[in-house]
C-alpha positions in Angstrom: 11.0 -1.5 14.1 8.5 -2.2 16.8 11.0 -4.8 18.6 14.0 -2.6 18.2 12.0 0.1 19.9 10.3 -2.2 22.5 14.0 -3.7 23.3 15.3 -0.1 23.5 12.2 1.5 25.5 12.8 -2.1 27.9 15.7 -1.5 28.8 15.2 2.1 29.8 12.9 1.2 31.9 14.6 -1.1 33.8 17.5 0.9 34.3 15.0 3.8 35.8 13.9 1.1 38.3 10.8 0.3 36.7 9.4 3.8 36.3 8.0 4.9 32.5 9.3 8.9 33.1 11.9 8.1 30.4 9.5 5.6 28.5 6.8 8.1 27.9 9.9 10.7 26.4 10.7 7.7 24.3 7.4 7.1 22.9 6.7 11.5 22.5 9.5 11.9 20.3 8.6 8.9 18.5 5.2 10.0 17.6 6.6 13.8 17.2 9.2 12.4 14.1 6.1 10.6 13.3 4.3 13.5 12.6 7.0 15.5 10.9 7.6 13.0 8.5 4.2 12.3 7.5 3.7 16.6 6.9 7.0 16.4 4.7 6.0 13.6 2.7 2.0 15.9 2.1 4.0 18.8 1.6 6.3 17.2 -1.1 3.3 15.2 -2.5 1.9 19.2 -3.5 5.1 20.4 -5.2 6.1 16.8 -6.6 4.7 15.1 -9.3 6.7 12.1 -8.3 5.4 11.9 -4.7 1.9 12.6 -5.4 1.4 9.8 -7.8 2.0 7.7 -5.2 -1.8 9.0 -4.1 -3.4 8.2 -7.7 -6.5 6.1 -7.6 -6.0 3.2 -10.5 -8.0 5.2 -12.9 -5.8 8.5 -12.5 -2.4 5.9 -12.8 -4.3 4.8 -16.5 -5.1 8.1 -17.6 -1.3 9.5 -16.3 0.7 6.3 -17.7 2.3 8.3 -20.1 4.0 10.8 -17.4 5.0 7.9 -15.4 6.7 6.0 -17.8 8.5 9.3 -18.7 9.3 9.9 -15.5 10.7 6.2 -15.0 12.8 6.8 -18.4 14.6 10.0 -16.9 14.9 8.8 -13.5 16.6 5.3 -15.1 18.5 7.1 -18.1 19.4 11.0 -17.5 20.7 10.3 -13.4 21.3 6.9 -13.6 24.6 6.3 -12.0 23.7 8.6 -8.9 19.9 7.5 -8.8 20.9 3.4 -8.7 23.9 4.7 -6.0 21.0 6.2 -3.8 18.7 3.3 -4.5 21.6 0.6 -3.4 22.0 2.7 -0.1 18.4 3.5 0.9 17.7 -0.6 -0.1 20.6 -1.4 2.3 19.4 0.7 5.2 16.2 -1.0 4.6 18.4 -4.5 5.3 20.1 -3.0 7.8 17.1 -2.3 9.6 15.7 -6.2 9.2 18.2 -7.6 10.3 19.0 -5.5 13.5 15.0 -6.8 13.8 15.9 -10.3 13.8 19.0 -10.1 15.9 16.8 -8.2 18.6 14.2 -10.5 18.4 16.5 -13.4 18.8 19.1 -12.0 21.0 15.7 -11.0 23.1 14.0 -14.9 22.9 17.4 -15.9 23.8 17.9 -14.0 27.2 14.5 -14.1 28.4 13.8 -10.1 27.5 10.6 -10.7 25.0 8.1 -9.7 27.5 
C-alpha cells in the first residue's frame, strides 16, 4: 500500500511542477479514512462479540473458547455458502492489492520512479 500510494502521491507531484499543495490533500484524506475506519472497527468491537474478541488477552481467549468455537460452527455451518462467497472476495481483494504492489514496485525500479 505504501508504494501504491508513494507512486500515486509521485506522480501528482510532478504533474503540479514539483509543488506538495495536492500531496498534502493526498496524505489528509489518507489519514482522515484512517481514522474513520479505526472508530468503526471500536464502535463494532462494543456491539460485536465477533470483533471484540479480536481484543482478548490469551487468558480471556481460554476462558471464552467455548463461544468461539460456537461462533466458528455457525459462521462455517448456518451461512456457509454466503460467508465462504464473502471470504473468496475479500481474500481476492487482498491479492489484488499485492499484486498491484509488486507491479508498482517493478514497473517503478524499472523506469527509474523509486525515489
Amino acid at each position: 500500500m505504501n508504494i501504491i500510494v508513494n507512486l500515486v502521491t509521485g506522480r501528482i507531484q510532478d504533474a503540479d511542477n514539483d509543488s506538495y499543495d495536492r500531496v498534502v490533500i493526498v496524505y489528509v484524506v489518507l489519514a482522515g479514512m484512517s481514522v474513520v475506519v479505526s472508530l468503526a472497527l471500536i464502535a463494532l468491537s462494543l456491539s460485536s462479540i465477533d470483533l471484540k474478541r479480536l481484543q482478548w488477552t490469551r487468558k480471556q481467549r481460554l476462558r471464552n473458547g467455548q463461544l468461539i468455537n460456537e461462533r466458528k460452527e455457525r459462521f462455517t455451518v448456518e451461512n456457509g455458502v454466503q460467508n465462504r462467497n464473502l471470504s473468496v472476495c475479500c481474500f481476492g481483494a487482498f491479492c489484488t492489492l499485492v499484486v498491484g504492489g509488486w507491479i508498482a514496485y517493478i514497473w517503478g525500479a524499472a523506469t527509474g520512479n523509486n525515489y
